[in-house]
N, C-alpha and C positions, 0 to 999 in steps of 0.2 A: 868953443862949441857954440854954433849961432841955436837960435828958438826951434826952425825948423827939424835940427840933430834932436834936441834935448825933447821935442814933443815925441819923435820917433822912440826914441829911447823907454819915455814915459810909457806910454802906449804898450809897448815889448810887454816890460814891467806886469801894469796891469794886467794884459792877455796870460802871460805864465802864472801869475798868481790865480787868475780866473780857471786855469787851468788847471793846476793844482786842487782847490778846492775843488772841484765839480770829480776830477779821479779819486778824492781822497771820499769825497760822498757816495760814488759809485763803489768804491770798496765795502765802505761800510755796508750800504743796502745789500752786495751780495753777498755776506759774510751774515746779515740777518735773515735774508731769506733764505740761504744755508741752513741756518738754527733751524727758522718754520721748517723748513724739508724734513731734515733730522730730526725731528719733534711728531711729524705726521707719519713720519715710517717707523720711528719707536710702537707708536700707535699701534699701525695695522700690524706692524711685526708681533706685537702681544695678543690682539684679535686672533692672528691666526695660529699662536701656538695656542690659546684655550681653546680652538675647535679642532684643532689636530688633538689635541689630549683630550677634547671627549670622543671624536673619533677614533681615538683606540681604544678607549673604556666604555665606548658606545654599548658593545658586547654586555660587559659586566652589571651596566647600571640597568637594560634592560632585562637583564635574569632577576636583578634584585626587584626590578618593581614587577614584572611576572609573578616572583615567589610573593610576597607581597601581596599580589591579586590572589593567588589561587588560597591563598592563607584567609585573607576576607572573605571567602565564597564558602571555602570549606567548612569556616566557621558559622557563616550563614545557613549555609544548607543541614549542620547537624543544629541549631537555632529549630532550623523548620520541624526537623524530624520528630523535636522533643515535643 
């Protein structure tokens, strides 16, 4: 094997290895910002089931703060009467 062969050879070597590492880095980073993904739609995914449940209970909670008001008022007003 003259110097020539053996440089070429070298050469090989280190480009696969170089190549190697930089797939084996690209992997990782998109397997992390996978996570981030997975992480910020957990997020909004909970955001939006608590406005979807109060928008079903929207209903309910404003009868209870309604009864609420008119329970203040009525109490105010027999207050005045007295």
């Amino acid at each position: 094997m003259n110097g020539l062969e053996q440089t070429f050879y070298i050469m090989g070597i280190i480009f696969m290895s170089l190549t190697f590492l930089m797939i084996l880095a690209l992997v990782v980073a998109v397997l992390l910002i996978r996570r981030k993904i997975n992480k910020i739609h957990d997020t909004i995914e909970a955001k939006i089931d608590s406005i979807t449940s109060l928008a079903e209970h929207g209903g309910e909670l404003s009868a209870l703060a309604g009864k609420a008001l008119m329970h203040s008022a009525k109490r105010a007003f027999n207050k005045s009467k007295k």
